[in-house]
mmCIF file of the C-alpha atoms, coordinates in Angstrom:
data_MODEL
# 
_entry.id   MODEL 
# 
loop_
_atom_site.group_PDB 
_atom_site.id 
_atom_site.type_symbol 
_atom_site.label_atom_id 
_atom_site.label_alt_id 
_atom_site.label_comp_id 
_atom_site.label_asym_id 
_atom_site.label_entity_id 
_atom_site.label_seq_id 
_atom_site.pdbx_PDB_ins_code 
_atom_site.Cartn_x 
_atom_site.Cartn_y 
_atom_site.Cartn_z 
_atom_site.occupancy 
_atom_site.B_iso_or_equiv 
_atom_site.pdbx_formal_charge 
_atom_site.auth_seq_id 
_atom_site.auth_comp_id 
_atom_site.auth_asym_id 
_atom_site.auth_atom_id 
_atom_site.pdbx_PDB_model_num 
ATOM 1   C CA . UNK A 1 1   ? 192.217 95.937  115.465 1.00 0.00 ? 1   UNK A CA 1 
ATOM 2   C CA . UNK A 1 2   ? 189.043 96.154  113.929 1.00 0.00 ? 2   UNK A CA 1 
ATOM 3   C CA . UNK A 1 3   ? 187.053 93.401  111.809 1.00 0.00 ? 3   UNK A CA 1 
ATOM 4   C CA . UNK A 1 4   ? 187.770 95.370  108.810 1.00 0.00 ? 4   UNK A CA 1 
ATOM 5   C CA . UNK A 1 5   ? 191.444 94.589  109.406 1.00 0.00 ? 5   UNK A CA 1 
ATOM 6   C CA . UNK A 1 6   ? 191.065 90.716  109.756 1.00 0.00 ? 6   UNK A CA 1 
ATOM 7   C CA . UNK A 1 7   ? 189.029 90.328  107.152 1.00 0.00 ? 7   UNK A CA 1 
ATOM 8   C CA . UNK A 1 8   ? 190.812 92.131  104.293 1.00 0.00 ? 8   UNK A CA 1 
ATOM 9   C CA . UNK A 1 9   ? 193.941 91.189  105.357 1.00 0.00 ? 9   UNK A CA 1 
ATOM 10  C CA . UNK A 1 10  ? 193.164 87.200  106.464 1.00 0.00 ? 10  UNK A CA 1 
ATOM 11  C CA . UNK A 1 11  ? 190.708 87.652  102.170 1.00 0.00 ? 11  UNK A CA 1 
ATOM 12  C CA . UNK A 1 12  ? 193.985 88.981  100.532 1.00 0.00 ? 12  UNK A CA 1 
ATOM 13  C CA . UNK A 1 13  ? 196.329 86.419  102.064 1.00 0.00 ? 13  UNK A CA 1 
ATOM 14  C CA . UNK A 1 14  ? 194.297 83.834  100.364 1.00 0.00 ? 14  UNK A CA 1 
ATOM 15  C CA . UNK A 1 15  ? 194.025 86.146  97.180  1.00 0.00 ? 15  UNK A CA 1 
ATOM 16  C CA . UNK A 1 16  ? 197.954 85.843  96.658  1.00 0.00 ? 16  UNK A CA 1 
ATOM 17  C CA . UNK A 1 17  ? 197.817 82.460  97.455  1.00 0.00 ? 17  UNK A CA 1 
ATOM 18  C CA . UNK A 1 18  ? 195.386 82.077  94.806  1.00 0.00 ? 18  UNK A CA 1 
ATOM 19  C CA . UNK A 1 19  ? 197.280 83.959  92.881  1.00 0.00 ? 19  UNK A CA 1 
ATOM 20  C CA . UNK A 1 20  ? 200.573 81.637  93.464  1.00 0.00 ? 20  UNK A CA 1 
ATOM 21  C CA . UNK A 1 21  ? 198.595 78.687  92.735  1.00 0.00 ? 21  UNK A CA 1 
ATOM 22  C CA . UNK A 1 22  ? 197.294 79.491  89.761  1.00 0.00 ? 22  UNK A CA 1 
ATOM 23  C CA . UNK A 1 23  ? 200.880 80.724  88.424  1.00 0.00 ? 23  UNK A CA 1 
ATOM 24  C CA . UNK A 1 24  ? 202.196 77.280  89.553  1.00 0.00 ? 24  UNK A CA 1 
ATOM 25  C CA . UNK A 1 25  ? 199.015 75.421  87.343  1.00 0.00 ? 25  UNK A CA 1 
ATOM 26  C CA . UNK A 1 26  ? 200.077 77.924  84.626  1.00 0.00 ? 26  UNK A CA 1 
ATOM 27  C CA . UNK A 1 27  ? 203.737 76.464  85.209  1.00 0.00 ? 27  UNK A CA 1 
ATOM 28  C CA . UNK A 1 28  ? 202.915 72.953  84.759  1.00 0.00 ? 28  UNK A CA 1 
ATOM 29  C CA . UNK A 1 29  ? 200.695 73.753  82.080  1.00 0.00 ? 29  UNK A CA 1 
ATOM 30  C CA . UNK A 1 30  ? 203.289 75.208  79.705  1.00 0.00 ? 30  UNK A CA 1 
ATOM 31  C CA . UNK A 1 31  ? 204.319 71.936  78.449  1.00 0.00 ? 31  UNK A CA 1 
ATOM 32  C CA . UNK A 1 32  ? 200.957 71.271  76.900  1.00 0.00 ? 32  UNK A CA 1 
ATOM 33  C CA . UNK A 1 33  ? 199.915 74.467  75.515  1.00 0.00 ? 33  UNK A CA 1 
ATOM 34  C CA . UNK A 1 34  ? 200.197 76.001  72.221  1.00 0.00 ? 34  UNK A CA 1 
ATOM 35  C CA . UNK A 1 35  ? 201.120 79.884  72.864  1.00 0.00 ? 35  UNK A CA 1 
ATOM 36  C CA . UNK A 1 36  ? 197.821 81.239  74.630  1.00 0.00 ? 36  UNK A CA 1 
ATOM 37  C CA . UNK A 1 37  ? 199.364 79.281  77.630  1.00 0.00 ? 37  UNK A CA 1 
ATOM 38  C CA . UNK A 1 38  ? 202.353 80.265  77.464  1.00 0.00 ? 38  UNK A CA 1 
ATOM 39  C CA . UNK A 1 39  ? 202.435 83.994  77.221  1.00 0.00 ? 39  UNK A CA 1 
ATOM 40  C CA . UNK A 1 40  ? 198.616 85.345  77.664  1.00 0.00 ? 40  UNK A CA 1 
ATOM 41  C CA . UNK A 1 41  ? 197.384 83.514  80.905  1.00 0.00 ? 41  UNK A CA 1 
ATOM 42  C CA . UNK A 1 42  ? 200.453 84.821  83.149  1.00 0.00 ? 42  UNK A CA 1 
ATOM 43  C CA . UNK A 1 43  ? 199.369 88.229  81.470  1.00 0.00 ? 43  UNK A CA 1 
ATOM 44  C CA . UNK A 1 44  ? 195.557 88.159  82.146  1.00 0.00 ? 44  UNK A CA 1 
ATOM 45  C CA . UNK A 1 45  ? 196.814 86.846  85.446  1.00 0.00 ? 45  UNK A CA 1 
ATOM 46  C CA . UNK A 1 46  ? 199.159 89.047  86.282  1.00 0.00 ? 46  UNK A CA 1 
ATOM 47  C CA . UNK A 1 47  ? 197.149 91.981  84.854  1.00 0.00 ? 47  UNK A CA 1 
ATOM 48  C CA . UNK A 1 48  ? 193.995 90.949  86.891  1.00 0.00 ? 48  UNK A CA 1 
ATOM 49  C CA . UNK A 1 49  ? 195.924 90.681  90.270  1.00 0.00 ? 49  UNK A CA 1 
ATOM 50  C CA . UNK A 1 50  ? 197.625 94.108  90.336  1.00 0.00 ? 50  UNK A CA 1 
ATOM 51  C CA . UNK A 1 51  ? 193.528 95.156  88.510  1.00 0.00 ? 51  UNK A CA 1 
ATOM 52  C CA . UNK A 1 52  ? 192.593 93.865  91.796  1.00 0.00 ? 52  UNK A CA 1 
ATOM 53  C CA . UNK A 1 53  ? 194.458 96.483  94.016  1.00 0.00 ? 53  UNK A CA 1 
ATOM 54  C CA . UNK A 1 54  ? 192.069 98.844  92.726  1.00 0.00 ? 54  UNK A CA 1 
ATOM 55  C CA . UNK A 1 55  ? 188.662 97.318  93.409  1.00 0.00 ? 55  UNK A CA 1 
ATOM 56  C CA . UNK A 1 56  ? 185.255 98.854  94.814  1.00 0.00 ? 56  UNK A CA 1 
ATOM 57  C CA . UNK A 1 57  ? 184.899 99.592  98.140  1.00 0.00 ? 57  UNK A CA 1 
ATOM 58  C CA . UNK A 1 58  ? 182.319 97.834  100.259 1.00 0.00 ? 58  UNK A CA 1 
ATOM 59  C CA . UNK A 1 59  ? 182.937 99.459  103.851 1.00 0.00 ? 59  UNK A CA 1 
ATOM 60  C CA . UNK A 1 60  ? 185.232 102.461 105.069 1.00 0.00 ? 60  UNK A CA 1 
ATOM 61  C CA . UNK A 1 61  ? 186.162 102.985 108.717 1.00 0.00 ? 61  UNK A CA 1 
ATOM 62  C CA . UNK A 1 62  ? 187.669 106.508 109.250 1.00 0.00 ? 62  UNK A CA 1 
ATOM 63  C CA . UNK A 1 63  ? 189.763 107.367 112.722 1.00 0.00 ? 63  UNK A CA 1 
ATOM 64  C CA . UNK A 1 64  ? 190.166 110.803 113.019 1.00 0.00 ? 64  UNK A CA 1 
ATOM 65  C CA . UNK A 1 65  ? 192.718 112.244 115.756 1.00 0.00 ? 65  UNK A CA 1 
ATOM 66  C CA . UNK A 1 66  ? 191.901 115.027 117.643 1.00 0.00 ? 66  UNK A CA 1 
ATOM 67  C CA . UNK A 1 67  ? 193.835 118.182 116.343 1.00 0.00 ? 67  UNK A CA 1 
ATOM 68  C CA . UNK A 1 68  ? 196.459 120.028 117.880 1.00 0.00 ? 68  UNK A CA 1 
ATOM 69  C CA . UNK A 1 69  ? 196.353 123.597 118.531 1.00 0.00 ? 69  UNK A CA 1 
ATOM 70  C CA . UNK A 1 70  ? 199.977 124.581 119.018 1.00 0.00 ? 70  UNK A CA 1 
ATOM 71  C CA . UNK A 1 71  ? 199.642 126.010 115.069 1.00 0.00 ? 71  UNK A CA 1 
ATOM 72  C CA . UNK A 1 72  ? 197.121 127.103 113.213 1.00 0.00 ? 72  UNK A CA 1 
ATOM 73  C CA . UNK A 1 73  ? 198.033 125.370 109.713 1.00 0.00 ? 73  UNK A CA 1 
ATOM 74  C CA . UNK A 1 74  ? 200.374 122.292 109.129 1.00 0.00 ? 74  UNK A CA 1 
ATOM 75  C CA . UNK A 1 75  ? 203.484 123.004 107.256 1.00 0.00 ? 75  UNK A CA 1 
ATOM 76  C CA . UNK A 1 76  ? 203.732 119.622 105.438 1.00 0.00 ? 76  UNK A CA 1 
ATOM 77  C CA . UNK A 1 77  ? 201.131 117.018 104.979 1.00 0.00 ? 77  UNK A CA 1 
ATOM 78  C CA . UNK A 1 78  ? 201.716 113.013 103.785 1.00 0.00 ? 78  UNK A CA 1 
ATOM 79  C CA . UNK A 1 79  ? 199.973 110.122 103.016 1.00 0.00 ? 79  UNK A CA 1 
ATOM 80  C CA . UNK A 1 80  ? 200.841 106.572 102.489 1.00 0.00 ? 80  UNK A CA 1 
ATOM 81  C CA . UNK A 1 81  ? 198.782 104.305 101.050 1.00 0.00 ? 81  UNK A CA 1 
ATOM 82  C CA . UNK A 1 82  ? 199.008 100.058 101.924 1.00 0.00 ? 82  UNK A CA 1 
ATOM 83  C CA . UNK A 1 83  ? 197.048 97.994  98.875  1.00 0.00 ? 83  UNK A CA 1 
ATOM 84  C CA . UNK A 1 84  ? 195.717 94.686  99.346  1.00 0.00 ? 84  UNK A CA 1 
ATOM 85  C CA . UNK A 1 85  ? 193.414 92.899  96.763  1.00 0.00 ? 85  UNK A CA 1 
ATOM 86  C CA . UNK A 1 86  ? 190.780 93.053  99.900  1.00 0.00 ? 86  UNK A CA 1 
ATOM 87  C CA . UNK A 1 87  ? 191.946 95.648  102.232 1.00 0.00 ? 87  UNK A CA 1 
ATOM 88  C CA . UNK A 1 88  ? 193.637 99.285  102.347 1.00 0.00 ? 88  UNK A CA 1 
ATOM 89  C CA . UNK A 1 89  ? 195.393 101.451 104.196 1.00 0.00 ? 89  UNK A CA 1 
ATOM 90  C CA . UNK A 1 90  ? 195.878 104.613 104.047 1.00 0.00 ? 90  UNK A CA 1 
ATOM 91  C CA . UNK A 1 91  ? 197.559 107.265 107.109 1.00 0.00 ? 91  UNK A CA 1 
ATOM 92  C CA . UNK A 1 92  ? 197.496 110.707 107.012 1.00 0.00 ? 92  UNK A CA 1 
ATOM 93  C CA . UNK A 1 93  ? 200.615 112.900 108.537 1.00 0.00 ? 93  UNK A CA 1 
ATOM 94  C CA . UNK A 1 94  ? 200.791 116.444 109.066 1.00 0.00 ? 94  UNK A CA 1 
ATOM 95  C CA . UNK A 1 95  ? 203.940 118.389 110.956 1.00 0.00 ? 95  UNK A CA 1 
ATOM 96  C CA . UNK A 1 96  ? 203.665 121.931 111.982 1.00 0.00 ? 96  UNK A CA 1 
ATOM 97  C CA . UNK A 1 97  ? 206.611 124.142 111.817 1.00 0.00 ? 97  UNK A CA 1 
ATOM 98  C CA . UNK A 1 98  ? 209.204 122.758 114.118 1.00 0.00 ? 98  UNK A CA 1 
ATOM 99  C CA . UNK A 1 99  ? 207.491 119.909 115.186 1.00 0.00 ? 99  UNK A CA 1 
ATOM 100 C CA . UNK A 1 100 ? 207.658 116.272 114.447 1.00 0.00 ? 100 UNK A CA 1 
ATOM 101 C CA . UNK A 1 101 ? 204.721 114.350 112.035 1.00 0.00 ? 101 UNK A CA 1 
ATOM 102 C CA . UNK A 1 102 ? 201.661 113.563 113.854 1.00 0.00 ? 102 UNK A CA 1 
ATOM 103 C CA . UNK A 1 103 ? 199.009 111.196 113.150 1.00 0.00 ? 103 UNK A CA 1 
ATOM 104 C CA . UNK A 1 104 ? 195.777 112.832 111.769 1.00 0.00 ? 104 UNK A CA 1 
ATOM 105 C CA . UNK A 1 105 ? 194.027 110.324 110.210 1.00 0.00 ? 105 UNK A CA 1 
ATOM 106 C CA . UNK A 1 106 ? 193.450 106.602 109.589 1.00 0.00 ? 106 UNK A CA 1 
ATOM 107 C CA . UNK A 1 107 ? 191.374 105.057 107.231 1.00 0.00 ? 107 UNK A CA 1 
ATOM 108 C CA . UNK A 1 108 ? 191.045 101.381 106.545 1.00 0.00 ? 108 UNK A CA 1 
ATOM 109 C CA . UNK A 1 109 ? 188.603 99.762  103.370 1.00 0.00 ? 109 UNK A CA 1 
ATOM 110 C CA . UNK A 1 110 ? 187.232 96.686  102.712 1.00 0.00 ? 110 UNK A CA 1 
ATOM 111 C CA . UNK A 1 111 ? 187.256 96.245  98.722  1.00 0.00 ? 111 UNK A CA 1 
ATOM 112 C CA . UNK A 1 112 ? 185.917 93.700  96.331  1.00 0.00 ? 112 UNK A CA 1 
ATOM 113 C CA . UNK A 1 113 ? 188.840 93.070  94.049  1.00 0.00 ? 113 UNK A CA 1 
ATOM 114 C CA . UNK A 1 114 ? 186.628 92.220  90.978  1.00 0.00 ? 114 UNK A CA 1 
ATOM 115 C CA . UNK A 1 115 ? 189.044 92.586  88.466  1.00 0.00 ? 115 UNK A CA 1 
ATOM 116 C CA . UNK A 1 116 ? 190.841 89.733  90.595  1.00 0.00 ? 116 UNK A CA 1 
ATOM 117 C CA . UNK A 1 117 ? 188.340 87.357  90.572  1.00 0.00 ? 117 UNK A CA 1 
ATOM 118 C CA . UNK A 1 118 ? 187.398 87.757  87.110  1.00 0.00 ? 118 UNK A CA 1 
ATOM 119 C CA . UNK A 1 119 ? 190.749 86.584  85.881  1.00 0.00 ? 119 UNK A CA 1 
ATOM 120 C CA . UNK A 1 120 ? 190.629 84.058  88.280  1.00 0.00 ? 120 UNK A CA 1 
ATOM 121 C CA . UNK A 1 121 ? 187.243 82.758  87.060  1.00 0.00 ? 121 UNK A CA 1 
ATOM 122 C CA . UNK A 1 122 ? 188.171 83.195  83.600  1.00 0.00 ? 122 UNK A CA 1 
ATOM 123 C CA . UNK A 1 123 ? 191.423 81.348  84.190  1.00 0.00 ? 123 UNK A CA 1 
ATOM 124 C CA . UNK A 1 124 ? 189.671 78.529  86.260  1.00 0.00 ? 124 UNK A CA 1 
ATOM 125 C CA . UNK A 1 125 ? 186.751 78.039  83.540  1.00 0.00 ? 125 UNK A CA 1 
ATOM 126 C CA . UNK A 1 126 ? 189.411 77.670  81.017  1.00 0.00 ? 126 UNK A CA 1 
ATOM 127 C CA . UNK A 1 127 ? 191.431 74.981  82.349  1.00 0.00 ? 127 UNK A CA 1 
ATOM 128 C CA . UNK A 1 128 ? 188.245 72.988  83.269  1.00 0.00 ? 128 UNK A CA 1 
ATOM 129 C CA . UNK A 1 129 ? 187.115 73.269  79.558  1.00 0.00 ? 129 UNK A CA 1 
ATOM 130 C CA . UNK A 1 130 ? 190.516 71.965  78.563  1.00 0.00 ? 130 UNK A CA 1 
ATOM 131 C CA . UNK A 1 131 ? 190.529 69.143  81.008  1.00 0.00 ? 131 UNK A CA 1 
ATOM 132 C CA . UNK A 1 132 ? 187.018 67.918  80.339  1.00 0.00 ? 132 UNK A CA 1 
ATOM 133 C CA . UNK A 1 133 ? 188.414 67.528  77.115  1.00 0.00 ? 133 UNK A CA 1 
ATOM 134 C CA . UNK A 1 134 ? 187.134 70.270  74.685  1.00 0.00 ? 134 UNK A CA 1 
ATOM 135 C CA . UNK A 1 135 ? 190.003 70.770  73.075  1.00 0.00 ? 135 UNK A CA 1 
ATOM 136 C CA . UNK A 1 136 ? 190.454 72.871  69.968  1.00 0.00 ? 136 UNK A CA 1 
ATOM 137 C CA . UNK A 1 137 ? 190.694 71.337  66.597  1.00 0.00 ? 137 UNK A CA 1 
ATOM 138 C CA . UNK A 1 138 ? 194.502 72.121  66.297  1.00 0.00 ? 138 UNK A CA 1 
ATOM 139 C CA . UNK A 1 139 ? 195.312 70.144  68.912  1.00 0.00 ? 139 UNK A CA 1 
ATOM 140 C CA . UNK A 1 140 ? 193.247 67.019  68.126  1.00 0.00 ? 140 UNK A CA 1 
# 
């Protein structure tokens, strides 16, 4: 397990956590709010976490396994992908005629999820401005 591992997975753990949190602020929220917080924050929030799946990469660490020469060209090739806001995935397969899937390559990224924390920050300055008590006229 490399460092790239713990830290994208141990960054996105707290990511969805964030993410819960602020859903559950949103939730207690609702009461209060005109319709912006009721239907557009879970939205931008919502939006921005699954944005965040997608973010730019800041280091890649490729595995490559050595090939095997039984056949010249691979019959069927797969990947699968694993997203995190922080951290992904993604394994590459190949099976040669008659033969069972093999592991040809691994390659794990560490990602800034900057769609993520936008929406977070946005979210987060929003509720301070309302708490600090700049409130709209409407609702004076």
């Amino acid at each position: 397990m490399s460092w790239i591992d713990v830290l994208g997975v141990s960054l996105s753990v707290l990511a969805a956590l964030l993410f819960v949190l602020l859903l559950m602020d949103w939730r207690r929220r609702t009461g209060r709010g005109g319709r912006l917080v009721r239907w557009v924050w879970p939205a931008l929030l919502t939006a921005s976490f699954l944005g965040g799946l997608y973010g730019t990469p800041i280091r890649t660490l490729t595995q490559t396994e050595p090939a095997v020469t039984e056949h010249a060209l691979p019959v069927e090739t797969r990947r699968s992908t694993m997203r995190m806001p922080f951290y992904v995935l993604t394994r590459t397969e190949e099976r040669s005629p008659f033969g069972a899937w093999t592991l040809q390559e691994t390659s794990k990224r560490l990602q800034l999820p900057w769609i993520l924390l936008l929406g977070s920050g946005i979210y987060v300055a929003a509720a301070r401005v309302r708490r600090c008590g700049l409130q709209s006229r409407s609702e004076v």
